[in-house]
C-alpha positions, 0 to 999 in steps of 0.5 A: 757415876751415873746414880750420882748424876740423877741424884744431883739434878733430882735436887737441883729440881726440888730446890728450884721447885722449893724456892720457887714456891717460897718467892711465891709466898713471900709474895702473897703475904706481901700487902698489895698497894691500894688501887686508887678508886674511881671516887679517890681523888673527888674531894667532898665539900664539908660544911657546917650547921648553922645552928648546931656547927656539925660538920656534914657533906654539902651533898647531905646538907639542907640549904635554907634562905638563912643558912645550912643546916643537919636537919629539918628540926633545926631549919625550923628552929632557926625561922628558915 
């Protein structure tokens, strides 16, 4: 009787040990949400070449007295 005892919770052990182990897979193997970054939710402002109608950040753009534009070559071909 008492071998029949030990036995029981040497398997009672292995499976809570087993099952444990599973929940832990599943877990990793789930994809994790996105953390939002610091730059996420700032919206970039998009506009457009006034000579060739690309499309370009604000921040990249070059501001002429005639318009925006991709380029120097095409600030130049415009007459700014």
């Amino acid at each position: 009787m008492k071998y029949l005892l030990v036995t029981a919770l040497i398997l009672v052990v292995f499976w809570l040990w087993r099952h444990n182990r599973q929940v832990e897979r599943d877990e990793a193997a789930r994809p994790q949400p996105r953390k939002p970054s610091s730059q996420a939710g700032a919206a970039t402002e998009v506009v457009a070449c006034s000579v060739c109608q690309v499309h370009l950040p604000r921040s990249e753009a070059l501001i002429g007295a005639k318009g925006i534009y991709c380029s120097e070559a095409h600030r130049r071909q415009a007459g700014d």
